[in-house]
N, CA, C and O of each residue as an XYZ file, in Angstrom:
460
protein
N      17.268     24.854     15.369
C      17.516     23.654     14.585
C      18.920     23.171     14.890
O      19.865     23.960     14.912
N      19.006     22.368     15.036
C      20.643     21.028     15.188
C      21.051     21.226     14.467
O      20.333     21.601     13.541
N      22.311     21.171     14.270
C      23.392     21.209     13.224
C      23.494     19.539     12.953
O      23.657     18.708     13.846
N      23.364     19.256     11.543
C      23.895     17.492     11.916
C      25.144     17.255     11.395
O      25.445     16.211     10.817
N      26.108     18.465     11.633
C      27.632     18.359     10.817
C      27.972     18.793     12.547
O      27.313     19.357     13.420
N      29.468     18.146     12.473
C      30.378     19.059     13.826
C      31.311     20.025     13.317
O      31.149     20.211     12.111
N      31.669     20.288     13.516
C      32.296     21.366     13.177
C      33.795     21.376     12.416
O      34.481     22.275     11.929
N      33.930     20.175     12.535
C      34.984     19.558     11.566
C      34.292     18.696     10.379
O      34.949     17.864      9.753
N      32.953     18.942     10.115
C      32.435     18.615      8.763
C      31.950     17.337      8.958
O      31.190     16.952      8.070
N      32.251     16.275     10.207
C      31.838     14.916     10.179
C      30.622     15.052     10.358
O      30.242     16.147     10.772
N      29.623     13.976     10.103
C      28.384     13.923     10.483
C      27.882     13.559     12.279
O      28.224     12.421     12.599
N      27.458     14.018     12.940
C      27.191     13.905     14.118
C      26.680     12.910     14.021
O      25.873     12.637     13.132
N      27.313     11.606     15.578
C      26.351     10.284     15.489
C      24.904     10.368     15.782
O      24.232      9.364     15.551
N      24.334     11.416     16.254
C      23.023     11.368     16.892
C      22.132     12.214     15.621
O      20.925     12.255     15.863
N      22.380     12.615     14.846
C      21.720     13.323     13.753
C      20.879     12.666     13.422
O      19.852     13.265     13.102
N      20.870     11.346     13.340
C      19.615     10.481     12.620
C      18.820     10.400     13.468
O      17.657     10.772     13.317
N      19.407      9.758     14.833
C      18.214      9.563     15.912
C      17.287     10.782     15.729
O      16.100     10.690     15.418
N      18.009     12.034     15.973
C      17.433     13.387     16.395
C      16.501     13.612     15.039
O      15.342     13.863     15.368
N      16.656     13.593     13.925
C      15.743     13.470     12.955
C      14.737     12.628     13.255
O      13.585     13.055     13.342
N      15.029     11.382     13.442
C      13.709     10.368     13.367
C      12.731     10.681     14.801
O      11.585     10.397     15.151
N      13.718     11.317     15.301
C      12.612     11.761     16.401
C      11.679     13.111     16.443
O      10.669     13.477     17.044
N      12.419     13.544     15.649
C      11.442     14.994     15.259
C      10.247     14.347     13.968
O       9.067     14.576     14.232
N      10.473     13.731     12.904
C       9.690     12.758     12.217
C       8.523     12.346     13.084
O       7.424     12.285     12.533
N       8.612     12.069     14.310
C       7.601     10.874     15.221
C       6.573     12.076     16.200
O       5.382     11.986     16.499
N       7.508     13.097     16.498
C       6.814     14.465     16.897
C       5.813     15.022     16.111
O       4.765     15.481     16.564
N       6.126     14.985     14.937
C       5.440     15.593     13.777
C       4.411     14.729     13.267
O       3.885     14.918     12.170
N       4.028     13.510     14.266
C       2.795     12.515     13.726
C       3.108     11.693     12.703
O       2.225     11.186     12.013
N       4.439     11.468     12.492
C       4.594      9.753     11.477
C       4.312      8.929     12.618
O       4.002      7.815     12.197
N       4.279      8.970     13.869
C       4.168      7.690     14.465
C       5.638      7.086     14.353
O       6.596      7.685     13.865
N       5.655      5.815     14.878
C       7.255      4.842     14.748
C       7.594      4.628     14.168
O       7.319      3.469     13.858
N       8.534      5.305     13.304
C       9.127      4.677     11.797
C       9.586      3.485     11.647
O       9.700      2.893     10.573
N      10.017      2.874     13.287
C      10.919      1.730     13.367
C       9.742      0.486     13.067
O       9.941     -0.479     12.329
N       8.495      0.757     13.817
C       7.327     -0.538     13.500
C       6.661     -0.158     11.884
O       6.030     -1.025     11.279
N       6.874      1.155     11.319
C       6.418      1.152      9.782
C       7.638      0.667      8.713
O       7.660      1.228      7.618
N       8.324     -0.031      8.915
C       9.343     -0.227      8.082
C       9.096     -2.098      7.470
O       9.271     -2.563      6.343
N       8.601     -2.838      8.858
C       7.900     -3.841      8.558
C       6.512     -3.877      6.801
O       6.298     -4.515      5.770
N       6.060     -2.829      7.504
C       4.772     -2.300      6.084
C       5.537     -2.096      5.408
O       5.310     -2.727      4.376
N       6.844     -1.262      5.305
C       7.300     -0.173      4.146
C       8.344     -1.736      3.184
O       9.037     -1.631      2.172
N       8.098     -2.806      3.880
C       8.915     -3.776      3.185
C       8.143     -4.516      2.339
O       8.074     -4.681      1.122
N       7.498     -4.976      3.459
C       5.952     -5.690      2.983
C       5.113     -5.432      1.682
O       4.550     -6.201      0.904
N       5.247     -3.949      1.735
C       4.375     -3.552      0.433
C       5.250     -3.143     -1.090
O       4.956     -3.005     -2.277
N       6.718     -3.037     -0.067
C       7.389     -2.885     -1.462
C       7.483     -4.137     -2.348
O       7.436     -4.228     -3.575
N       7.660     -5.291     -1.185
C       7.703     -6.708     -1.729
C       6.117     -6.736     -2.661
O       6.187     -6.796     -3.889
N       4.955     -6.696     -2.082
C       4.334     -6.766     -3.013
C       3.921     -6.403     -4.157
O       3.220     -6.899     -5.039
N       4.580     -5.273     -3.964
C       4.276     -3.735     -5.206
C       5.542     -4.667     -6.333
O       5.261     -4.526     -7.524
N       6.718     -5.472     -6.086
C       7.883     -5.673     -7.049
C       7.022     -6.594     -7.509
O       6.774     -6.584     -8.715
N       6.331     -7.669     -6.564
C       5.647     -8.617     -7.138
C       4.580     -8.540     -8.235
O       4.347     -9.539     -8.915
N       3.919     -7.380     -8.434
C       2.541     -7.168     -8.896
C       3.620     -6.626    -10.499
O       3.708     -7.432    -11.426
N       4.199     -5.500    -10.574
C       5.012     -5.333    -11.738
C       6.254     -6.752    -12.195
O       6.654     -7.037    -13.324
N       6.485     -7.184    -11.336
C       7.047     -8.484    -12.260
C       5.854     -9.402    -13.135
O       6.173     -9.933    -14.199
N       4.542     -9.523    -12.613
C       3.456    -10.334    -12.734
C       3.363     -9.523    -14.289
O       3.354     -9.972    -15.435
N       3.307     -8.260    -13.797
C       3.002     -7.409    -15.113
C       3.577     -7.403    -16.083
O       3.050     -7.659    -17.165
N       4.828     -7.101    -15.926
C       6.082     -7.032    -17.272
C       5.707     -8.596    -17.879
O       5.731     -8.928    -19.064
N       5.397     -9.345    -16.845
C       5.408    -10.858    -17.606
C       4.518    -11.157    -18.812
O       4.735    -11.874    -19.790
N       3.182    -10.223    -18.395
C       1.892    -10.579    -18.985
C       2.679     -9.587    -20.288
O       3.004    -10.222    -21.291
N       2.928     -8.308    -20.273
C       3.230     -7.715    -20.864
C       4.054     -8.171    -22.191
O       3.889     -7.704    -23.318
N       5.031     -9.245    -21.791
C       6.015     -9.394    -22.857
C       5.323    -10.694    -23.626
O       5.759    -11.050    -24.721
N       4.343    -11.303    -23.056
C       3.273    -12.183    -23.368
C       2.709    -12.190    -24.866
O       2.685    -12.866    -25.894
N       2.212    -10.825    -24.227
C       1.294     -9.663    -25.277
C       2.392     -9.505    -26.543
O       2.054     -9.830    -27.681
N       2.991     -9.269    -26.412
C       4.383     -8.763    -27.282
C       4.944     -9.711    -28.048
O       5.383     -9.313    -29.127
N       5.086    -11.156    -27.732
C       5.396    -12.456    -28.568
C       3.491    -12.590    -29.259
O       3.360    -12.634    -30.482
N       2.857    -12.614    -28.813
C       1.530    -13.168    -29.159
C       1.422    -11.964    -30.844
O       1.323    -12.336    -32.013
N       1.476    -10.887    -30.430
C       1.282     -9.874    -31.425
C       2.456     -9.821    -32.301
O       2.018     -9.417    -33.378
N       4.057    -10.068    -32.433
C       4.659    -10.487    -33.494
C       4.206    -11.483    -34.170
O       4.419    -11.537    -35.382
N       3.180    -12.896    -33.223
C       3.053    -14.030    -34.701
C       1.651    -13.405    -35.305
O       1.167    -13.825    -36.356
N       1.080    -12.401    -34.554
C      -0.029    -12.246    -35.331
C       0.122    -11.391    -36.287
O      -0.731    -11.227    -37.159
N       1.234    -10.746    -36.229
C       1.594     -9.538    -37.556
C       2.571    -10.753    -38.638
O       2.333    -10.759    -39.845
N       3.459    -11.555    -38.148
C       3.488    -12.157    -39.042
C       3.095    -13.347    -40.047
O       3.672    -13.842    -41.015
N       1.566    -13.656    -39.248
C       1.225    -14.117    -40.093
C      -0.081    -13.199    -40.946
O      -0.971    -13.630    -41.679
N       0.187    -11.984    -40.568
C      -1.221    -11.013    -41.517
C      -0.390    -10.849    -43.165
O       0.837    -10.807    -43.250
N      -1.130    -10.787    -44.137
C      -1.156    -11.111    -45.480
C      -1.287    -10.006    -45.974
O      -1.064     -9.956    -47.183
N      -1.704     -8.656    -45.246
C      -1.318     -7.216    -46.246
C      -1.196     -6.193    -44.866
O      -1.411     -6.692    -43.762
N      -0.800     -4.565    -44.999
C      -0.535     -3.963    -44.114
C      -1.833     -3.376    -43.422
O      -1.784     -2.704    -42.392
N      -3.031     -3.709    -44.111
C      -4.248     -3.324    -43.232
C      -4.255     -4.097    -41.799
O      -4.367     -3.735    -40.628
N      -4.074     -5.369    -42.486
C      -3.959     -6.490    -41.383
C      -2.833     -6.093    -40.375
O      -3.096     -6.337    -39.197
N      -1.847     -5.628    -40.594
C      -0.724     -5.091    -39.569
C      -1.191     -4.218    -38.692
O      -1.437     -4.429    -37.505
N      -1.325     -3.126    -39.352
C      -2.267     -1.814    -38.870
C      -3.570     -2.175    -37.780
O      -3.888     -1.517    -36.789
N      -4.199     -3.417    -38.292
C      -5.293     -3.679    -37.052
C      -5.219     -4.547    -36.015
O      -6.079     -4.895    -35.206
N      -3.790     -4.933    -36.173
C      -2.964     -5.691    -35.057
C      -2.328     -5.096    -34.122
O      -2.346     -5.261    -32.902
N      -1.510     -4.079    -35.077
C      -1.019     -3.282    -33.962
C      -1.883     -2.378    -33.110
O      -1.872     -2.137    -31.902
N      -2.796     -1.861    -34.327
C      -3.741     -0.755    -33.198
C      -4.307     -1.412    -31.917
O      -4.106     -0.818    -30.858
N      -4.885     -2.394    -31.906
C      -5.161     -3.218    -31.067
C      -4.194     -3.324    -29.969
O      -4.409     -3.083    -28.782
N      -2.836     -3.812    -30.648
C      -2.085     -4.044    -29.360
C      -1.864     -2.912    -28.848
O      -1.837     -2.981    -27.619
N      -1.641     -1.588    -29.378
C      -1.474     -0.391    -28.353
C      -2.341      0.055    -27.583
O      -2.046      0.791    -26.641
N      -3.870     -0.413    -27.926
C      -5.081     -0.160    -26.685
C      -4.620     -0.551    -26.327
O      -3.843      0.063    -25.595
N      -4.540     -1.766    -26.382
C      -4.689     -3.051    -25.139
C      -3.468     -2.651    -24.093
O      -3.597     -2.855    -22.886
N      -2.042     -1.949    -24.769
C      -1.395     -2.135    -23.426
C      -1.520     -0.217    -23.207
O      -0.656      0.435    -22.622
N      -2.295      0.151    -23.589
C      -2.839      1.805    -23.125
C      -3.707      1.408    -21.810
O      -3.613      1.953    -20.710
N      -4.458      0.483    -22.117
C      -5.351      0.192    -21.255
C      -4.490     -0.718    -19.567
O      -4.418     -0.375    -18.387
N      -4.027     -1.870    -20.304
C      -3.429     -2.520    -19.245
C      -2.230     -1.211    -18.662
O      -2.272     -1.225    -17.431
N      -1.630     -0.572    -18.962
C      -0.828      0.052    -18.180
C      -1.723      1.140    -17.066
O      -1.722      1.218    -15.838
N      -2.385      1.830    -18.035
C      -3.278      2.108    -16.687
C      -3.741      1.742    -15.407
O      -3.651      2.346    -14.338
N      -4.345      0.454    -15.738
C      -4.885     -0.342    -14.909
C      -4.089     -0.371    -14.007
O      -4.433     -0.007    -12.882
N      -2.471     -0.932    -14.340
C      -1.573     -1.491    -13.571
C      -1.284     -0.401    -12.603
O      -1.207     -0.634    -11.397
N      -1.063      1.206    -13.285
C      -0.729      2.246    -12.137
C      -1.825      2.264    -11.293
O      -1.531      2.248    -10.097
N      -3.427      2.303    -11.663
C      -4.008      2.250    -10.642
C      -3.637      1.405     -9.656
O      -3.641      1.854     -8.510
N      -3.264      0.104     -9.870
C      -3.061     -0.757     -8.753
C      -2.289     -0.472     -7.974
O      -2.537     -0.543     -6.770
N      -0.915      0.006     -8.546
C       0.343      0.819     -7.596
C      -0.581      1.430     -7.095
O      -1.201      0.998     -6.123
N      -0.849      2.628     -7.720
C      -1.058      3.440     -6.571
C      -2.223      3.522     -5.669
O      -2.305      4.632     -5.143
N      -3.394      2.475     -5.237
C      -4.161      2.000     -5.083
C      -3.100      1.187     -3.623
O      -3.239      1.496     -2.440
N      -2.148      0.190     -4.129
C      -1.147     -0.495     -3.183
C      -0.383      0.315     -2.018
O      -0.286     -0.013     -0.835
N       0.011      1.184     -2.506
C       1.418      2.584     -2.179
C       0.100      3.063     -1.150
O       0.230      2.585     -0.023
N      -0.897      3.747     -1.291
C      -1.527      4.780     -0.680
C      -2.479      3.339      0.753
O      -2.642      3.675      1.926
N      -2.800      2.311      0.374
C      -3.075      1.715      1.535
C      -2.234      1.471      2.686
O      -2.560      1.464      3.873
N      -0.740      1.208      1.988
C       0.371      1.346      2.814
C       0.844      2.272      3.763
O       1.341      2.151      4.883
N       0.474      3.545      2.796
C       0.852      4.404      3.586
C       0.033      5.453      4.114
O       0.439      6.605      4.263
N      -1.051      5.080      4.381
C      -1.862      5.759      4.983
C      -2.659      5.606      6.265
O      -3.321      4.594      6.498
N      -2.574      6.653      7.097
C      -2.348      6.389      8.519
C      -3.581      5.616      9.158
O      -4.759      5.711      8.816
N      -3.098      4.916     10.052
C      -3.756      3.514     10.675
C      -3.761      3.800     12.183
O      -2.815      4.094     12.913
N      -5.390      3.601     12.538
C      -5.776      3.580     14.515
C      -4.673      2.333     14.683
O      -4.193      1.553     13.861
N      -4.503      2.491     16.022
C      -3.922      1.919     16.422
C      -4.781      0.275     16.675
O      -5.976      0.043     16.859
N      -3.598     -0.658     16.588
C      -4.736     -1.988     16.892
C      -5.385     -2.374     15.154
O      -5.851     -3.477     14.872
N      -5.294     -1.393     14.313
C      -5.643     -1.936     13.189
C      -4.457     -2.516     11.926
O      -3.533     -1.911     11.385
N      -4.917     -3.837     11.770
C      -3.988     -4.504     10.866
C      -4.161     -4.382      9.468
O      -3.222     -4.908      8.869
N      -5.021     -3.878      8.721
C      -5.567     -3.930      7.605
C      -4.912     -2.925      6.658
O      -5.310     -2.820      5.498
């Protein structure tokens, strides 16, 4: 194994190369052409949780006017229970999608395939 320090503690300039090339030995393939994807999907993955938090805080104004306009605490109680399915449920959903997003990304592709 390489040392990626010299011997005066600096980091050797070739340490990264020499990593990313043992990385590409070991079947990642080109890290340099997966970084395009690794952007791509992060961009979409920020996009899909901004979409979310949005709907989310949605939910959250909609369910304060509905608690304040309920007329005893049963009525509170079946507002809120409600709203905590609902975002029990939607948060789920949403990780499935991450990780549903994350694992298409990163999971290994024939060559020639864009998908």
């Amino acid at each position: 194994m390489s040392k990626i320090s010299n011997t005066d503690g600096n980091p050797r300039p070739d340490a990264a190369m020499t990593a990313l090339a043992k990385l590409q030995q070991s079947g990642f393939g080109s890290i340099v052409n997966m970084s395009t994807e690794w952007i791509e999907t992060l961009s979409s993955m920020g996009a899909e949780i901004t979409t979310f938090a949005a709907e989310r805080i949605k939910e959250d104004v909609q369910t304060q006017q509905k608690i304040m306009q309920c007329k005893n605490m049963t009525e509170v109680q079946r507002v809120q229970a409600k709203f905590i399915q609902k975002a029990l449920n939607q948060y789920q959903e949403e990780t499935g999608k991450l990780i549903e997003m994350s694992t298409k990304a990163f999971a290994p592709k024939e060559r020639g395939d864009k998908t």
